[in-house]
Backbone as a chain_set.jsonl record, in Angstrom:
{"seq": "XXXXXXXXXXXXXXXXXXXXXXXXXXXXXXXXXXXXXXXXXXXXXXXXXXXXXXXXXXXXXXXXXXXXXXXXXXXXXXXXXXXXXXXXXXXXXXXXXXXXXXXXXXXXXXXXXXXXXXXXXXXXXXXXXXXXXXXXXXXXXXXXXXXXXXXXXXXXXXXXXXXXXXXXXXXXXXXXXXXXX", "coords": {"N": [[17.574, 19.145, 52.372], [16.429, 21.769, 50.203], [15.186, 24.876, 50.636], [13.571, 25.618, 48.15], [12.318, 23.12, 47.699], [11.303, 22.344, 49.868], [9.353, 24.426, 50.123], [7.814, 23.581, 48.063], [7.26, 21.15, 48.27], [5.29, 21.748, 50.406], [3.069, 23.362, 49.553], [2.47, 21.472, 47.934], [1.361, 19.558, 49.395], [-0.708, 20.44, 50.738], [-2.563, 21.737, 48.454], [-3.006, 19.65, 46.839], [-4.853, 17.715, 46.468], [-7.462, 19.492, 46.101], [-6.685, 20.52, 43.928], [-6.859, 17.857, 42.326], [-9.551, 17.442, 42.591], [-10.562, 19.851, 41.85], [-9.448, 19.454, 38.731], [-9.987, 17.041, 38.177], [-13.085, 17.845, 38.288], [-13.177, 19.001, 35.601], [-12.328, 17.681, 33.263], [-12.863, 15.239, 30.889], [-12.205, 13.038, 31.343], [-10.795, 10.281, 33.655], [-7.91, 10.229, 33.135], [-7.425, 12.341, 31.572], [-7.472, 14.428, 34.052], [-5.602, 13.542, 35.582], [-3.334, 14.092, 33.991], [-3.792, 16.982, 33.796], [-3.264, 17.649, 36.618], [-0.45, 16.597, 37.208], [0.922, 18.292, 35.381], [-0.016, 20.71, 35.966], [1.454, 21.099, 38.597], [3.934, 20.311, 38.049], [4.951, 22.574, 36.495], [4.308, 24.907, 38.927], [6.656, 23.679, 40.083], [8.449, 24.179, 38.257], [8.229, 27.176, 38.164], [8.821, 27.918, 41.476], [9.869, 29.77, 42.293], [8.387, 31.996, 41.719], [5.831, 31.771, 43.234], [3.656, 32.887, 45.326], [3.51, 33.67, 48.86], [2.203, 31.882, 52.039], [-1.515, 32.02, 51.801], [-2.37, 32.706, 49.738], [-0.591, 30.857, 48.042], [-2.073, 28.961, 47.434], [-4.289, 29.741, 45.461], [-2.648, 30.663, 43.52], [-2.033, 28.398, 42.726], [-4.463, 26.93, 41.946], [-4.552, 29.027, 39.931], [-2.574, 28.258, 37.854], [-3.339, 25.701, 37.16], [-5.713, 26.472, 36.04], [-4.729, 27.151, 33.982], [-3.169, 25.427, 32.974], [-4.917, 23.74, 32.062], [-6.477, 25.082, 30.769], [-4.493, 24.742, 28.192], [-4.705, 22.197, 27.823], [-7.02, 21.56, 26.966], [-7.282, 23.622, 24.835], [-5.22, 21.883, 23.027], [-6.451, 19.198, 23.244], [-8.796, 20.013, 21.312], [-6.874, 20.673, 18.724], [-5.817, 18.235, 18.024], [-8.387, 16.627, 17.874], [-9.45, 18.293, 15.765], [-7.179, 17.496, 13.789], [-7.31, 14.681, 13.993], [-10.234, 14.393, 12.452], [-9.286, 15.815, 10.0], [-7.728, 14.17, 9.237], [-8.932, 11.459, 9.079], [-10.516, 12.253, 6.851], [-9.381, 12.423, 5.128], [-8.568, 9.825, 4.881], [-10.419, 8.687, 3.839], [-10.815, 9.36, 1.927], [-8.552, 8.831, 0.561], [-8.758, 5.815, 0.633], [-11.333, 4.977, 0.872], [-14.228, 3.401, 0.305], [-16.309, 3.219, -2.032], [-20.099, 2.34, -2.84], [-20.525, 1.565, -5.343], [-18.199, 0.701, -5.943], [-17.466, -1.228, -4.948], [-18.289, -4.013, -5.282], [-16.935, -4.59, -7.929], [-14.231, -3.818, -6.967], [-14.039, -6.428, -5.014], [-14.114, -8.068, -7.562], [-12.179, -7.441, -9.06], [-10.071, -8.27, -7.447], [-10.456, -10.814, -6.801], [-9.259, -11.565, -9.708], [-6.684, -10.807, -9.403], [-6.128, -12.764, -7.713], [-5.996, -15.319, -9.386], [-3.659, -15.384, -10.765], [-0.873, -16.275, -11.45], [2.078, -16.806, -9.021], [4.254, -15.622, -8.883], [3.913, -13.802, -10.647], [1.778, -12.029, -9.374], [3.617, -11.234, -7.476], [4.983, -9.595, -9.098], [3.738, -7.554, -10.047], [2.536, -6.071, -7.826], [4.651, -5.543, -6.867], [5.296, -3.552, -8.336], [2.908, -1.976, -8.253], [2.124, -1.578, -5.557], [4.379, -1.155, -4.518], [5.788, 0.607, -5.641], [8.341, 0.377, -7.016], [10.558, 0.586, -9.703], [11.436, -0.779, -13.03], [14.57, -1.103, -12.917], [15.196, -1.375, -10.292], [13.432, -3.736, -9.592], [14.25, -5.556, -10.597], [17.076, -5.891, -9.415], [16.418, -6.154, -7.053], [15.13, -9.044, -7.531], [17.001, -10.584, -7.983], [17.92, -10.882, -11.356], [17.971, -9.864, -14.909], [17.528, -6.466, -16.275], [16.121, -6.594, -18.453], [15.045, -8.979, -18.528], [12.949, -8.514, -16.15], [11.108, -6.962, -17.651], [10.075, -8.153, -19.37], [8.895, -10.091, -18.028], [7.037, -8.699, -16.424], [5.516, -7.708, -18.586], [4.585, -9.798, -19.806], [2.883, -10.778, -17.184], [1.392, -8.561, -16.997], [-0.231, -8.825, -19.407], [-1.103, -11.575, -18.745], [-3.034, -10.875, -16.123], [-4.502, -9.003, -17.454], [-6.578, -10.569, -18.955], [-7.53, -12.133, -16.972], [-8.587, -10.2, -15.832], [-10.198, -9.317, -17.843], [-12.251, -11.997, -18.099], [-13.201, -11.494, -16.099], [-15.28, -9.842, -16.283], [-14.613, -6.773, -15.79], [-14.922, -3.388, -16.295], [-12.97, -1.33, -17.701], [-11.264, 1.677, -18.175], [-8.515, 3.254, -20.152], [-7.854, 5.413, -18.333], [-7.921, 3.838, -16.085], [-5.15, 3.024, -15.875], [-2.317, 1.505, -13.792], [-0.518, 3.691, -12.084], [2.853, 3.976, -10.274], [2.715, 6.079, -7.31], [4.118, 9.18, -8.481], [5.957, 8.066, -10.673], [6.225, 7.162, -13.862], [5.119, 5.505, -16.703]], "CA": [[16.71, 19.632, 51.315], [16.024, 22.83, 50.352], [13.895, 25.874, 50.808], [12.422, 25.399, 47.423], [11.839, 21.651, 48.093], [10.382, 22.631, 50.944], [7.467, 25.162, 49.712], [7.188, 22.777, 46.765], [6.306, 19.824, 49.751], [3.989, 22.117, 51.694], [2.366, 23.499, 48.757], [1.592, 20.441, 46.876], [-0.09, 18.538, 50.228], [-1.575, 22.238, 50.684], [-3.289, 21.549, 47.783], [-3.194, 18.238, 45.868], [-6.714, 16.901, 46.615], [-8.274, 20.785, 45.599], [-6.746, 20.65, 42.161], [-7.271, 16.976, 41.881], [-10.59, 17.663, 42.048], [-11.059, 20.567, 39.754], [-9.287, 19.225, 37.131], [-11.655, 15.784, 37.868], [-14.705, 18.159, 37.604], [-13.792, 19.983, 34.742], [-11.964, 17.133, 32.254], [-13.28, 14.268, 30.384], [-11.398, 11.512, 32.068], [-9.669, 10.776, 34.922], [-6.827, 9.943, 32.526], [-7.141, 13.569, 31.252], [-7.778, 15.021, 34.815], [-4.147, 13.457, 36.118], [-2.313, 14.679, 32.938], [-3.648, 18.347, 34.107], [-3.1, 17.801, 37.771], [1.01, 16.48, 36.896], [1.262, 19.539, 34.59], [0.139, 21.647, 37.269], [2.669, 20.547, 39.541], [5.229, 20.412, 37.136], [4.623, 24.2, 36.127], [4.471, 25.381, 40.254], [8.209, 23.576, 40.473], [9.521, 25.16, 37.383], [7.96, 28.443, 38.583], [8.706, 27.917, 42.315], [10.304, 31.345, 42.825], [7.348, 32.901, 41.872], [4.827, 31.349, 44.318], [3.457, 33.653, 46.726], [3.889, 33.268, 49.839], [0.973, 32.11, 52.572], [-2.781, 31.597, 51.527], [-1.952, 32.946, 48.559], [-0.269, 30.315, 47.112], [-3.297, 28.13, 46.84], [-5.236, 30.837, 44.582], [-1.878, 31.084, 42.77], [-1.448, 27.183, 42.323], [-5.846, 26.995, 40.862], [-4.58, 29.804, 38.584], [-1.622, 27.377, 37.166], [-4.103, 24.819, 36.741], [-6.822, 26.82, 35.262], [-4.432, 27.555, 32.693], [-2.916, 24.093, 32.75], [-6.458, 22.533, 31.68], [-6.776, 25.816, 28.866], [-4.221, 24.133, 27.746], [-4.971, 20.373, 27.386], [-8.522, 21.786, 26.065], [-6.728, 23.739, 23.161], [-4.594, 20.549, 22.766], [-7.668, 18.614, 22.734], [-9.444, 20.662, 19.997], [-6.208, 20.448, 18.079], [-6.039, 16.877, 17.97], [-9.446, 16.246, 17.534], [-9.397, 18.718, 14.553], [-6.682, 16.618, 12.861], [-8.121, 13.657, 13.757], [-10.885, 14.605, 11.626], [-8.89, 15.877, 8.68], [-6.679, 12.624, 8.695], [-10.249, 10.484, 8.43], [-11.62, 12.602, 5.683], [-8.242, 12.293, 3.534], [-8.182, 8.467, 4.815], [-11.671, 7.9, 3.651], [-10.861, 9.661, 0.307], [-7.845, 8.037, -0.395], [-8.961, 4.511, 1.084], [-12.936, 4.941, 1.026], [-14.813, 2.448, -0.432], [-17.711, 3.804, -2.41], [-20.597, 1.406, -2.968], [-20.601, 1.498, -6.582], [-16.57, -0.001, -6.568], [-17.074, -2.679, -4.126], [-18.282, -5.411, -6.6], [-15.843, -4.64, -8.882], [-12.935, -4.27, -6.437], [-13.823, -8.011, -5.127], [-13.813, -8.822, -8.759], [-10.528, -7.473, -9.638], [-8.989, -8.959, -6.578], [-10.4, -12.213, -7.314], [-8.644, -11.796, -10.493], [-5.819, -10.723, -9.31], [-5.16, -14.126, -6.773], [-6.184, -16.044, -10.003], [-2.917, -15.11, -11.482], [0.822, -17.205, -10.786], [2.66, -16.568, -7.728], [5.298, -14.822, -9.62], [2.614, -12.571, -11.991], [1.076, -11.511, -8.504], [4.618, -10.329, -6.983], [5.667, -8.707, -10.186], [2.605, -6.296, -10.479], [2.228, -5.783, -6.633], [5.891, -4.861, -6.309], [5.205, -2.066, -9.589], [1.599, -0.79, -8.346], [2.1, -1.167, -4.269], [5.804, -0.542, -3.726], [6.408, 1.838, -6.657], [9.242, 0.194, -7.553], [10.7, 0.683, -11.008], [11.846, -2.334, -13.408], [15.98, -1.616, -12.258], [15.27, -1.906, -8.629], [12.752, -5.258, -9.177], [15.804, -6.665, -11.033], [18.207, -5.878, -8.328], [15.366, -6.906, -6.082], [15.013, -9.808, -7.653], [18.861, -10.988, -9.086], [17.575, -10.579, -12.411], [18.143, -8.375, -15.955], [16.215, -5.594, -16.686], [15.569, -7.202, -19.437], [14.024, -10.344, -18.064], [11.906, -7.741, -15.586], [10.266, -6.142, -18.758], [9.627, -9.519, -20.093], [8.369, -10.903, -17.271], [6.16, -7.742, -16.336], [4.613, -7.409, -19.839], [3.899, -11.102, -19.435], [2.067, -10.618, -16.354], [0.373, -7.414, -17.217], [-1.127, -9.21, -20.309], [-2.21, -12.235, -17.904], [-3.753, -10.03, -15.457], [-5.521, -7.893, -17.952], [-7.164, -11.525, -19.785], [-8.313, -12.55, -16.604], [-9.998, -9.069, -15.801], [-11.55, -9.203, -19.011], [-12.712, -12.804, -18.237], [-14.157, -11.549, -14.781], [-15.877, -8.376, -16.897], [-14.02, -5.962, -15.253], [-14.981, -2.607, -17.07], [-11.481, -0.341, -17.729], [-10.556, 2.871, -19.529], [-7.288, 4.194, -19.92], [-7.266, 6.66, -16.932], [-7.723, 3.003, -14.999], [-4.072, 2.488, -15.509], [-2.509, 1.987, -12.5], [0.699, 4.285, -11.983], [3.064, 3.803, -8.937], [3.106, 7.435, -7.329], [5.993, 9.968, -8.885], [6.439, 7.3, -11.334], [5.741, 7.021, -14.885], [5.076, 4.098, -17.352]], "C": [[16.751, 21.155, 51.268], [15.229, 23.742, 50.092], [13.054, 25.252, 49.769], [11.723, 24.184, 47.889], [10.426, 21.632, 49.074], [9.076, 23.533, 50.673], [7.041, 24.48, 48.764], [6.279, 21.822, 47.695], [5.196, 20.214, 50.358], [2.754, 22.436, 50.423], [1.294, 22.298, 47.932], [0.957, 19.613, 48.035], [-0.513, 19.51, 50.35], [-2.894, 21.721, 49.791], [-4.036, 20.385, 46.373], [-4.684, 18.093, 45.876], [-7.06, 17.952, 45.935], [-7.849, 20.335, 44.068], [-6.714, 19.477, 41.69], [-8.728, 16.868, 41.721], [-11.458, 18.752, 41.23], [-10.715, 20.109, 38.647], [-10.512, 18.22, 37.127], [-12.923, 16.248, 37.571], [-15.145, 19.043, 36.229], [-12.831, 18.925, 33.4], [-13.036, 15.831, 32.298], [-13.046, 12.945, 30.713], [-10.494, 11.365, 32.989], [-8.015, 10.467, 34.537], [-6.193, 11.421, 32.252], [-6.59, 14.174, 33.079], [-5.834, 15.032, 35.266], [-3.016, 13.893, 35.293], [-2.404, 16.383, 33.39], [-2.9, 18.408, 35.688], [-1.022, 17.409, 37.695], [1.544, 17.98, 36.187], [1.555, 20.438, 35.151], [1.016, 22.019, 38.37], [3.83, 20.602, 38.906], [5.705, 21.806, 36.584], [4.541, 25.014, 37.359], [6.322, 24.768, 40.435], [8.774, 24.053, 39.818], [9.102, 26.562, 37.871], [8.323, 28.659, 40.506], [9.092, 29.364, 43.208], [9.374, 32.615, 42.647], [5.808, 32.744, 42.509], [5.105, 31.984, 45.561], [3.595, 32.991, 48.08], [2.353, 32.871, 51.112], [-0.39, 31.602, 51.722], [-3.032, 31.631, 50.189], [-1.356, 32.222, 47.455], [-1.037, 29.499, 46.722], [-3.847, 28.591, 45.666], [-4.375, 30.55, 43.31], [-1.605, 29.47, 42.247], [-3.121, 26.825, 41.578], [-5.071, 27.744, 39.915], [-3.76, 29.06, 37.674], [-2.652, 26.317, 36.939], [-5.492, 25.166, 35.91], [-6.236, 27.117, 33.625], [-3.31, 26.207, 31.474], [-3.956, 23.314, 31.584], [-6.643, 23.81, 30.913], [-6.19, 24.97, 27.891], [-4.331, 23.038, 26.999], [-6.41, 20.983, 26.541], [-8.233, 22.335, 24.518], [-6.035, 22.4, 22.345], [-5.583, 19.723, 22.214], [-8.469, 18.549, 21.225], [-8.293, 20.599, 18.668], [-5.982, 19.257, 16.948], [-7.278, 15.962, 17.615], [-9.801, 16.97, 15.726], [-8.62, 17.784, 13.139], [-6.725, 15.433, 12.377], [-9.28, 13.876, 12.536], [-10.736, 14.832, 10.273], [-8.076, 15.048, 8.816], [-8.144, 11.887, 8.435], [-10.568, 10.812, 7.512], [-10.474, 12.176, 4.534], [-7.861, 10.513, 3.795], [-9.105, 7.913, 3.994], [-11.584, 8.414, 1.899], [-9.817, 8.851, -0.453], [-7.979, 6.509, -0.568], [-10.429, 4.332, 1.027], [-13.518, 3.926, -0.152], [-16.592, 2.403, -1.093], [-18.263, 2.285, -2.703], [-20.514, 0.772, -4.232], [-19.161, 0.645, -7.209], [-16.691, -1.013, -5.812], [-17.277, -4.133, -4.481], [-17.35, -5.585, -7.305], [-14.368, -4.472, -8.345], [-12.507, -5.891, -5.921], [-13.407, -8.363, -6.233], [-12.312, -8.945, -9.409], [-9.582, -8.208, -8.366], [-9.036, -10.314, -6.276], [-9.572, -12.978, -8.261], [-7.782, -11.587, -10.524], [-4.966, -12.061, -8.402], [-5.761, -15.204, -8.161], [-4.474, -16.396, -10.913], [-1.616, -16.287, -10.741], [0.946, -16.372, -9.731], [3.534, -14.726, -7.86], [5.022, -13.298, -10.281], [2.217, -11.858, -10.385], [2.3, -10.884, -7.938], [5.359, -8.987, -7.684], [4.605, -7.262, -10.028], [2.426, -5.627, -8.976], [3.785, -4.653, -6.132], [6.234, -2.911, -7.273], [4.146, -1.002, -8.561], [1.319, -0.662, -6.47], [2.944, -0.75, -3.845], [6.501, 0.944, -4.479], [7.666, 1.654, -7.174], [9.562, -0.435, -9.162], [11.729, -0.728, -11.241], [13.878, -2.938, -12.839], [15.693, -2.175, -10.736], [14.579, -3.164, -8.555], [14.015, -6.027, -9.691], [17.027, -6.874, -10.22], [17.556, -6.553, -7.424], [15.654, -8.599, -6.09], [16.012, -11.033, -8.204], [17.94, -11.149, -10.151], [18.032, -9.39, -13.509], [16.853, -7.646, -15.429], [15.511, -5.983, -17.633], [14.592, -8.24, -19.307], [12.599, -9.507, -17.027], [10.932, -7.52, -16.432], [9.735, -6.971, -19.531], [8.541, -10.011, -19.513], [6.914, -10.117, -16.716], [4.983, -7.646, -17.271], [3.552, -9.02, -20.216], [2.564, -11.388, -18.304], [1.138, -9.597, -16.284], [-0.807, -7.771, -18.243], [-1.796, -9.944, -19.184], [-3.352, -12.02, -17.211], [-5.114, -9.339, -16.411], [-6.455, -9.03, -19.216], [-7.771, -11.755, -18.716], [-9.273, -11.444, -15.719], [-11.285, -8.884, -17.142], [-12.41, -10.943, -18.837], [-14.046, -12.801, -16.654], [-15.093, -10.105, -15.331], [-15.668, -7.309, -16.226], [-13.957, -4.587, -16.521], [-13.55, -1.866, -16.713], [-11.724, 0.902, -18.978], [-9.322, 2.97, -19.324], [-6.768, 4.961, -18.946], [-7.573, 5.277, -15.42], [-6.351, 2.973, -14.738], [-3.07, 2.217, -14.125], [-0.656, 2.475, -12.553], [1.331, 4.388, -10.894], [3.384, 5.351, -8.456], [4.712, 8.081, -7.856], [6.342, 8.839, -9.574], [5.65, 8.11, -12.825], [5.598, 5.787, -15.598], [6.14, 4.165, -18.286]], "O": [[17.101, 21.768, 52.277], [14.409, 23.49, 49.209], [12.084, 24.547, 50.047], [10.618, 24.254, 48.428], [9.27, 21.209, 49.059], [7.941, 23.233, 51.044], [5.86, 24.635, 48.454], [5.056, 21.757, 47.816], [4.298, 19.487, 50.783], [1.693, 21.812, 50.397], [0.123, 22.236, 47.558], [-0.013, 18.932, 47.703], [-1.241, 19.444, 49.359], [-3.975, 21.386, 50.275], [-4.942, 20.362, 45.539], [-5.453, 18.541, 45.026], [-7.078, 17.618, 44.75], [-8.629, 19.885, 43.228], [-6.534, 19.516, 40.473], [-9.165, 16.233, 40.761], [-12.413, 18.706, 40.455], [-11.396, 20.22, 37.628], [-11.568, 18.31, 36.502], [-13.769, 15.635, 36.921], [-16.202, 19.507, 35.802], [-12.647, 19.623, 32.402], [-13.758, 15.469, 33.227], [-13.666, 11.944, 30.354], [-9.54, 12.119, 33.179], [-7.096, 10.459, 35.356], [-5.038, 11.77, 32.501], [-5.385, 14.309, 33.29], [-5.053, 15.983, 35.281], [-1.89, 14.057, 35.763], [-1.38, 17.067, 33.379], [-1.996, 19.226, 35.866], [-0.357, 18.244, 38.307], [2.534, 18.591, 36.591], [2.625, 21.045, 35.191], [1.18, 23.127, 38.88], [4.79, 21.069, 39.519], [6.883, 21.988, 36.277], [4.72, 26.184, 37.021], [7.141, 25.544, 40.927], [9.795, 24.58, 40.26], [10.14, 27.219, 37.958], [7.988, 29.786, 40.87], [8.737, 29.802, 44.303], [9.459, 33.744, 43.132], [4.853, 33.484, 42.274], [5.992, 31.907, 46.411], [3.787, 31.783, 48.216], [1.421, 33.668, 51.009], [-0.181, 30.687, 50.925], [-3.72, 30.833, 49.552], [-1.417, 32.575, 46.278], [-0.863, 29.118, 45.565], [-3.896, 27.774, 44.747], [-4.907, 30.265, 42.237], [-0.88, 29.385, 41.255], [-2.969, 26.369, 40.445], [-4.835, 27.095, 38.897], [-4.172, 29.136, 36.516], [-2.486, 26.186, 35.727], [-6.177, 24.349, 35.293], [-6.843, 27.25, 32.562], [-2.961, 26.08, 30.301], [-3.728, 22.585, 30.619], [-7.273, 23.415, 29.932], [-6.823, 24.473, 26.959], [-4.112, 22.918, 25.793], [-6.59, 20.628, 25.376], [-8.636, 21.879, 23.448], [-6.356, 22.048, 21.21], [-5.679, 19.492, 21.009], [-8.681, 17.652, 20.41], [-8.809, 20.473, 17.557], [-5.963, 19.242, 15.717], [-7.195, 14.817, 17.171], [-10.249, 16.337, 14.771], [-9.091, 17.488, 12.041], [-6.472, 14.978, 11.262], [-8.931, 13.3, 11.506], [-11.504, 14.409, 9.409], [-7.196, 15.454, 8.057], [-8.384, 11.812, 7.23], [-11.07, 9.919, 6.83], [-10.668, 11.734, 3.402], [-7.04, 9.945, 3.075], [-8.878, 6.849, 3.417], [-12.169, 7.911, 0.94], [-9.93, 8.344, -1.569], [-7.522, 5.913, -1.542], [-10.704, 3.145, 1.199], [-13.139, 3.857, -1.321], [-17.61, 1.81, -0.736], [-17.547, 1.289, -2.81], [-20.437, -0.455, -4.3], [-18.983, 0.155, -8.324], [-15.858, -1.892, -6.034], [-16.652, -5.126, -4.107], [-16.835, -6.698, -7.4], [-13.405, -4.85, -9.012], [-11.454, -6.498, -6.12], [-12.35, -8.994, -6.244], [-11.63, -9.829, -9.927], [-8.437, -8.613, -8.563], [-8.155, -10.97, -5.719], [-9.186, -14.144, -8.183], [-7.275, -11.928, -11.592], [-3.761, -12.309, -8.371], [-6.046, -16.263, -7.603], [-4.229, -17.434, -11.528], [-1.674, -16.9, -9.675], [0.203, -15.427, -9.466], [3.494, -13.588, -7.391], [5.62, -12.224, -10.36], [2.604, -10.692, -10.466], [2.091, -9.675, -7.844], [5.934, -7.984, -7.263], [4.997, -6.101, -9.915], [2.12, -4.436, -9.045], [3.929, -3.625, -5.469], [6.852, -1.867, -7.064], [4.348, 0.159, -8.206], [0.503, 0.148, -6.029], [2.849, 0.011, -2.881], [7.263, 1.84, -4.117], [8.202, 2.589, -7.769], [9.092, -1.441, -9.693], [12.394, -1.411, -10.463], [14.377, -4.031, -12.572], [15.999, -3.27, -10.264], [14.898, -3.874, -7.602], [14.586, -6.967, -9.139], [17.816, -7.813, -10.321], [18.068, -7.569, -6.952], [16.146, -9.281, -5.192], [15.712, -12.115, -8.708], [16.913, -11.694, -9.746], [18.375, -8.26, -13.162], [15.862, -7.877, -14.736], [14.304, -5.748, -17.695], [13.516, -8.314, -19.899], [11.434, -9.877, -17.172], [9.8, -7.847, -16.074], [8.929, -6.611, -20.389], [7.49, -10.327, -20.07], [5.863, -10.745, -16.589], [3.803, -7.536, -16.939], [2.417, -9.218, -20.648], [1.546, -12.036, -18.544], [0.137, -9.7, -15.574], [-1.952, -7.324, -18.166], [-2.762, -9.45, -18.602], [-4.42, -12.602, -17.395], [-6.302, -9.235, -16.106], [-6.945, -8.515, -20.221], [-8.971, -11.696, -18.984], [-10.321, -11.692, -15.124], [-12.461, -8.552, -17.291], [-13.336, -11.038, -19.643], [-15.017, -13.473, -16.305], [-15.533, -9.388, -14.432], [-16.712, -6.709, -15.97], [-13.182, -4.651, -17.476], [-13.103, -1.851, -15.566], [-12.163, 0.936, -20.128], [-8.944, 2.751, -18.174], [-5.58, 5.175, -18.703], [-7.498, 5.53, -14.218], [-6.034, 2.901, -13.551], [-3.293, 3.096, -13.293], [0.244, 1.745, -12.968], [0.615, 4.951, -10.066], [4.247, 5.943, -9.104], [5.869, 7.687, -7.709], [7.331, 8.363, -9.016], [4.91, 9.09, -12.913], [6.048, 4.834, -14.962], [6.4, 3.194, -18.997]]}, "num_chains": 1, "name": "protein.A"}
């Protein structure tokens, strides 16, 4: 083995337990605690040429871990930040105000009221975004028969929303993103 190996070996039983238990008294979990305490260790072997020598390297192996666990804490706050702005843009684009939740059952009542066929056609337009060439390739089919078959099912659909009183305007339409009608 060598030298380094060797102050890496003395060092880390030197001090394992000590900075296993600061990180344990200063993180949130002992899941966190062992992610700082590996780090730590992992950051004294890539640095091993600059570990003092003597009593000294204890002090000098806390200071790698004090800055270890800055770390994971900025990390933390990072992650928790984005967490937060991914929920708010989940809850806006996916949120389910009270005022739509009658009327989303309703339309999705009326939407499994429809054929098999009528329900794949409109799902494959307004969930996949796919335009009438690609359902026809999709589907071995014209384009022609797509636009048939679509306009067929768009009427159906929009008889048995009006039969479940499903209020609509115009800006209901539903457009598959970066598409047009």
């Amino acid at each position: 083995m060598s030298a380094d190996t060797h102050r890496f070996e003395a060092v880390y039983k030197a001090t394992y337990d000590q900075i296993t238990a600061y990180a344990g008294r200063r993180c949130d979990s002992p899941q966190d605690a062992a992610d700082v305490v590996a780090d730590t260790f992992t950051v004294v072997w890539r640095r091993i040429d600059e570990l003092p020598p003597g009593a000294e390297a204890r002090l000098w192996v806390y200071g790698v871990a004090r800055n270890v666990l800055a770390d994971h804490r900025r990390g933390a706050l990072r992650r928790r930040a984005r967490h937060r702005d991914l929920d708010a843009e989940m809850a806006d684009l996916y949120g389910d105000p009270a005022d739509h939740r009658v009327e989303r059952s309703a339309i999705a009542q009326a939407f499994r009221t429809l054929p098999d066929d009528d329900r794949e056609l409109l799902a494959l337009v307004a969930w996949e975004g796919l335009d009438r060439a690609e359902i026809a390739t999709m589907l071995g089919l014209s384009r022609n028969a797509v636009r048939i078959r679509l306009h067929r099912a768009r009427r159906r659909f929009s008889r048995a929303l009006d039969e479940a009183d499903v209020r609509r305007t115009l800006t209901d339409t539903v457009v598959p993103v970066g598409r047009s009608l």
